[in-house]
N, C-alpha and C positions, 0 to 999 in steps of 0.2 A: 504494500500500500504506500502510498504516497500524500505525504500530508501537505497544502499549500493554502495561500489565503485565499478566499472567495474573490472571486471576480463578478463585474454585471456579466459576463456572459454566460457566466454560473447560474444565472436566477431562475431561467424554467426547466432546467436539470434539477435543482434545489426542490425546487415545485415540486417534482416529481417524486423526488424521494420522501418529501416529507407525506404526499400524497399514499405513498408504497406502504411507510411504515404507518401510518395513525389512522388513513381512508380518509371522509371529510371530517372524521371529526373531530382535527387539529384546532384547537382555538385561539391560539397566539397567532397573530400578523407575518410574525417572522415567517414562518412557514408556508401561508398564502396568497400575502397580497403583495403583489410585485412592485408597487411604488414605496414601498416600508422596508422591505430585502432590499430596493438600490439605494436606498436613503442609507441603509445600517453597513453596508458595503462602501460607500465613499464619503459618509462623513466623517470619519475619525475619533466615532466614539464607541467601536465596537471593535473587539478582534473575531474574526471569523474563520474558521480552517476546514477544509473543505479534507475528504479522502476517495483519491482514487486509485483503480486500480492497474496494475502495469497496460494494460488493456484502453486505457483511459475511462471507464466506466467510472462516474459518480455514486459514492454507495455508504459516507458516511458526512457528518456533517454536527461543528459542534461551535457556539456562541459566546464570547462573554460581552454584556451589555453593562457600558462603564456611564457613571457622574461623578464623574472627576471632580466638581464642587466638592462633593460629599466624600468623592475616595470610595468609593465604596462602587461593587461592579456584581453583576448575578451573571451565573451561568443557563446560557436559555438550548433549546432547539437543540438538544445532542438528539442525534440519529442515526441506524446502523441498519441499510438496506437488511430485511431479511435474511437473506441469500447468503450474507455475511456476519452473522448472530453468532457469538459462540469463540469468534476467535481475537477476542481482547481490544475490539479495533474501539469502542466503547470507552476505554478506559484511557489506549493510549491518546485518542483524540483530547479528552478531560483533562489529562494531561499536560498535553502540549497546550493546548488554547490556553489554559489559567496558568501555566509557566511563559508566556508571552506578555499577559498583561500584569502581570507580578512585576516582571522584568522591567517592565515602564517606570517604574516607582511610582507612582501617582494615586497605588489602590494600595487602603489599608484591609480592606478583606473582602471577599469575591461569598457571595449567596447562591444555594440551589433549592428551587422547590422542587423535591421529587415524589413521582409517581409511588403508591405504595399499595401499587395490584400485583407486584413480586418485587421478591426481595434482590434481584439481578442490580437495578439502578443505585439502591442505595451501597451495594456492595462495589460499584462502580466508583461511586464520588469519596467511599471511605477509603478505598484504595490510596485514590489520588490528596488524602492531609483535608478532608472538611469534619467536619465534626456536627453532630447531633445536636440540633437545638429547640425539637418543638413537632407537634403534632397538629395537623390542622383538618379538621375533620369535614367532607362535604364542602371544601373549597371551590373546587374547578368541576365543573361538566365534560366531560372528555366521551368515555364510553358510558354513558351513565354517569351520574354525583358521583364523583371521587376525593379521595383524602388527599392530600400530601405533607410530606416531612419538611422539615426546613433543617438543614446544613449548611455550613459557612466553612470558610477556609481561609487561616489570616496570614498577613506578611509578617517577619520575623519582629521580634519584640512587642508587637501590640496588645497583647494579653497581659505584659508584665506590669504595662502603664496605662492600667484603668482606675479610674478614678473611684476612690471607694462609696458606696452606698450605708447611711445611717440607718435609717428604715426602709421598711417593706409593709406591704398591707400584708394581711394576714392568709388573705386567700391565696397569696402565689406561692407559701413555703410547701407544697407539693414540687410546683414547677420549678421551684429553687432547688431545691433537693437533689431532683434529678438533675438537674443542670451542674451540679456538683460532682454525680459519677459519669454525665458524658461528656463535659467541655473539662471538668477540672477544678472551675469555681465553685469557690469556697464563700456562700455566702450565712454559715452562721453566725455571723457576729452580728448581723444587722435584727435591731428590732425589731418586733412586728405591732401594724398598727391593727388593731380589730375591726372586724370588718363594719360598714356602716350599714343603716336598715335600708331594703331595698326602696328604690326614688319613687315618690310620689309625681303622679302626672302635674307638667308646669301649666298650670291656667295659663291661657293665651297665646301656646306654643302650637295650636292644632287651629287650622290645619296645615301640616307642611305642602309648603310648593317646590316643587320639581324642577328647577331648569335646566332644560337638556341642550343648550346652546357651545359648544365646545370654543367654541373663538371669543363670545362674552366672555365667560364662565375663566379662561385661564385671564382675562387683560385682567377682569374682577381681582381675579386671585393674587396678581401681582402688585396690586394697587393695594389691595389689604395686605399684605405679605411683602413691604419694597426690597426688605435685603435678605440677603441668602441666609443667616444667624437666624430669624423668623421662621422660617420654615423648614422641616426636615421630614421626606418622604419616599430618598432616593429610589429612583426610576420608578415614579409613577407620578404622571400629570392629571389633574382632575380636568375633567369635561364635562361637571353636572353639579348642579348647585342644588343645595336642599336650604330652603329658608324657613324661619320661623314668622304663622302669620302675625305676631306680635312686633316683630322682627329683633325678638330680644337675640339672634345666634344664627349666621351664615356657616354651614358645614359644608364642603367641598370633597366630592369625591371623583373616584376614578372610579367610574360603573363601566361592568361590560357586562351586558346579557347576553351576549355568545356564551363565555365561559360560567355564566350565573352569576356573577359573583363581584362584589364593593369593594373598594379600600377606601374609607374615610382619614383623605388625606393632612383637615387641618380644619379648626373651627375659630371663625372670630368673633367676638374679640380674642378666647381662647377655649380648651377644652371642654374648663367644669360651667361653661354658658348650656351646654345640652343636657343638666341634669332633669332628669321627671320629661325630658322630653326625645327622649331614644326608641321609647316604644312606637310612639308616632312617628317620627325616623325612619326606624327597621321597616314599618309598614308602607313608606313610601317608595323606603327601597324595592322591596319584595314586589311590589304592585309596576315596576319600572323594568323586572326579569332576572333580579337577583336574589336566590336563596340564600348570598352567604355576604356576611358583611366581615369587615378587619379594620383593627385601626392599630397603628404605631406610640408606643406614649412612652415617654423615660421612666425606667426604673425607680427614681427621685424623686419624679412625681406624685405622690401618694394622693392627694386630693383629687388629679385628674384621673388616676388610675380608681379610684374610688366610687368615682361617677358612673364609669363603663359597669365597674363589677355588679354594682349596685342594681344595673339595669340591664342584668342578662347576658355581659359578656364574660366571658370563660377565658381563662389565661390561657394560652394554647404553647406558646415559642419566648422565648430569651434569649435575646441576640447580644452576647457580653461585647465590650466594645466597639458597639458600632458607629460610635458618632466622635470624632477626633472636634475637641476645643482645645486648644492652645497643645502643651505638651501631654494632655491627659486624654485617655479616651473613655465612652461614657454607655453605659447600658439601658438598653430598650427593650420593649414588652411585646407583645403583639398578643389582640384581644382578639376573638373571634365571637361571633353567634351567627347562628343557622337557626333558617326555619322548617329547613325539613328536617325530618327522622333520621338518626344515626346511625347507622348498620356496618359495624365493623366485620360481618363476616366473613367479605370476603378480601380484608386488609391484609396482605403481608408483612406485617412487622418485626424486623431484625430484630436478633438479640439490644443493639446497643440503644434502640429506640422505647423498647419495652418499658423504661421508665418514666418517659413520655406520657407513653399511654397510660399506665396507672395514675400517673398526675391529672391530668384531662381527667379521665373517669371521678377520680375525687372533688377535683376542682367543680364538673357540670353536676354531681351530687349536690356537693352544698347549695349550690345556684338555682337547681331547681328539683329538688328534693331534699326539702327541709327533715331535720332531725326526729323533730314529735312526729311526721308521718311515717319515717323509716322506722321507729319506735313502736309503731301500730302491726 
């Protein structure tokens, strides 16, 4: 095999493979839509490595999509024609492409959400130095509502110069725990705050409005948001504004109902403006094609992380260093809620992830299966 960068002449051979292995129902752009493949191929903010074979046949194909603001880059679009399943080309491509953008200096750690309908992917990215950080359950739409994992992979010293955390709310020390036997960190020193009663609807925040204006919707965002230190939600741009009719709180997210699924990327004037009013939120989203909503909040946080848990979201991931200020680097959460049914049956979860999952499991207990009921 032969590994090289993507070219445009690459992109409806790309088409095709990503078409070989997923069929349609691939839902990242990478994959699809041919003016977003030559966008990511000659702007300069993606490394892309293509594999062929002596033959010149296209038959593997793997992404890192960088914000260099942020430092921070994910791994998208690995893919290994069928035909060629089996003989490591999977791994060495994962490989190569995140020892590329390493090489840059520019990224302090590279993300992967993986598929977790077998355990092949996640043995892929552990091979190549990412580490366990989180389970995300009914995330993506692919073949059916699917799970996936979240793994990260850091450049040298970042781990050792994070900034330390005082408190935690009470309901992440599951996902802390675990985040102790697969990343490393040690977070029992940090306090824990108790958790708070769950939020009362906020009079005047119903009914939320929708705007699906993508070209508004980002100038908005940068108008409330002018400098980069304001905002952090590396690679992902909102294209859909949810307002409060009060208009006590602008929440900004990146909806896609291909894949189902939100990221609520940032709330003005700030987070804890959406308290008592999430439910009505979640229900705008759900009603817009998305059963699964995420948001990003610092570890540090506690008041704004207080808010989400309060109203239904589930600690899912712990991304240890992900946000570099000055010489220190800083820890973030990722919340999740879904509105469908959970069904882990048919999830393949590795050994090193298993801890994960027990966390989630306790975490969506407390959340929504109060004690005096499980007591009955």
């Amino acid at each position: 095999m032969v590994l090289a960068p993507a070219a445009i002449q690459d992109v409806a051979e790309l088409r095709q493979l990503y078409f070989d292995v997923y069929g349609h129902g691939y839902p990242v752009p990478l994959g699809s839509d041919p003016a977003v493949m030559r966008r990511l191929v000659c702007d300069g903010t993606a490394h892309w490595l293509t594999a062929r074979t002596p033959h010149g046949d296209l038959v593997g194909s793997a992404v890192v999509q960088t914000d260099p603001g942020n430092r921070v880059g994910k791994l998208v679009g690995l893919a290994v024609h069928p035909a060629h399943r089996g003989e490591g080309l999977a791994s060495r491509l994962t490989g190569a492409v995140c020892a590329e953008a390493f090489s840059t200096g520019r990224l302090d750690s590279v993300y992967a959400t993986v598929r977790v309908v077998t355990e092949g992917p996640q043995n892929v990215v552990v091979r190549n130095g990412f580490r366990p950080l989180g389970l995300m359950p009914n995330a993506v739409e692919v073949e059916g509502c699917e799970s996936l994992a979240l793994f990260a992979r850091y450049a040298d010293g970042v781990l050792e110069h994070r900034a330390p955390v005082d408190h935690v709310p009470e309901r992440l020390t599951a996902l802390l725990s675990a985040a102790a036997s697969g990343i490393g960190v040690d977070y029992s020193g940090a306090g824990q705050v108790p958790a708070r009663p769950t939020a009362r609807a906020a009079t005047g925040a119903e009914p939320i409005e929708l705007i699906a204006a993508p070209a508004f919707v980002r100038r908005r965002f940068l108008e409330r948001f002018p400098g980069p230190d304001d905002r952090f939600f590396p690679l992902h741009t909102p294209n859909a504004l949810l307002v409060a009719a009060d208009g006590g709180f602008e929440a900004y997210a990146d909806l896609d109902p291909v894949a189902g699924g939100c990221a609520l990327v940032a709330v003005h004037p700030r987070p804890v403006s959406v308290a008592g009013a999430l439910e009505a939120l979640m229900t705008a989203v759900t009603r817009a094609g998305a059963d699964y909503a995420e948001t990003l909040l610092p570890l540090a946080d506690t008041e704004a992380l207080d808010v989400f848990l309060a109203s239904g979201f589930v600690p899912s991931a712990v991304y240890p260093a992900m946000r570099r200020i000055g010489d220190r680097f800083h820890d973030y959460v990722v919340l999740s809620r879904t509105s469908r049914q959970i069904d882990f049956r048919t999830t393949a979860v590795s050994p090193l992830l298993q801890p994960y999952l027990r966390a989630y499991l306790t975490a969506w207990t407390a959340t929504y299966l109060p004690l005096h009921e499980v007591s009955r």
